[in-house]
C-alpha positions in Angstrom: -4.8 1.7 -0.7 -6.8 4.6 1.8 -7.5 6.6 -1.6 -7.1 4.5 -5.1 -8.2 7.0 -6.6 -6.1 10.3 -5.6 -3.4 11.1 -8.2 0.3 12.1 -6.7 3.0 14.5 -8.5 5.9 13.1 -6.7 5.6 9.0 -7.2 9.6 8.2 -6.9 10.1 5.3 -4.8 12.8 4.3 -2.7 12.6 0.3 -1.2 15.2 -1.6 0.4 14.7 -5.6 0.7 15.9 -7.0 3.7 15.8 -11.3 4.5 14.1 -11.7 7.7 17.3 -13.0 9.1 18.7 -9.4 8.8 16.1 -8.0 10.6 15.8 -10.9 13.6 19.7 -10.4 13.7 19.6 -6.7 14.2 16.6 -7.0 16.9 19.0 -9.7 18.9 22.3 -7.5 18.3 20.9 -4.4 20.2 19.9 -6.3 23.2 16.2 -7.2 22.1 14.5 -10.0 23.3 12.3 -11.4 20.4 8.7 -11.9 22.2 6.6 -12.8 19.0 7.3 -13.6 15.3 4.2 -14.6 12.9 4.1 -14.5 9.1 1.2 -13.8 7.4 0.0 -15.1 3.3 -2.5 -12.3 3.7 -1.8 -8.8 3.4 -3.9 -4.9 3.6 -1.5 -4.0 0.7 -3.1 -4.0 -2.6 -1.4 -6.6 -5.1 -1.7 -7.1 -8.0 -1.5 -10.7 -8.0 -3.5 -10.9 -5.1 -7.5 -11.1 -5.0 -9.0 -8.8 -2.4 -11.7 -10.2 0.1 -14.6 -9.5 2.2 -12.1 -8.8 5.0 -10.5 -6.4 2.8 -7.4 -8.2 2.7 -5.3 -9.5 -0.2 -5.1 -13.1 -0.6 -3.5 -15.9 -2.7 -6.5 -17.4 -5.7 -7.4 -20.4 -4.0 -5.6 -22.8 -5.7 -2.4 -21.2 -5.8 1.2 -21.9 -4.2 0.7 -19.9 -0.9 3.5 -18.2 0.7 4.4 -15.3 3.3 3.9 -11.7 2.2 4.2 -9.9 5.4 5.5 -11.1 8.9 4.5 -9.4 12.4 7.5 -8.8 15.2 6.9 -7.8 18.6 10.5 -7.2 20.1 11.5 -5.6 23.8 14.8 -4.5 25.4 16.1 -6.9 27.5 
């Protein structure tokens, strides 16, 4: 998204998908203290089913079922 136009040789990807619960669960299990959890329908990521915006974010088409594409944690040992 910095650079849509550059053009990459090595374009493997490697993603792993993990439920929120995972990653609150891990945070707790190493002696975190969870301090803030938001989730977010916007995103910087471009998507393709998503209309960018004067704030150069990506949102839902108004209209449109609305859900959370990316979450914000703020975590600190205990």
């Amino acid at each position: 998204y910095a650079c849509p136009d550059a053009r990459f040789q090595n374009t493997a990807s490697y993603e792993r998908l993990h439920s929120i619960s995972d990653v609150l669960t891990g945070v707790l299990d190493v002696g975190m203290d969870i301090e803030l959890f938001h989730e977010f329908d916007v995103t910087p990521a471009p998507t393709p089913w998503l209309e960018s915006r004067d704030d150069r974010l990506y949102h839902f088409p108004s209209g449109s079922m609305r859900f959370p594409v990316v979450y914000s944690l703020r975590a600190r040992r205990s």
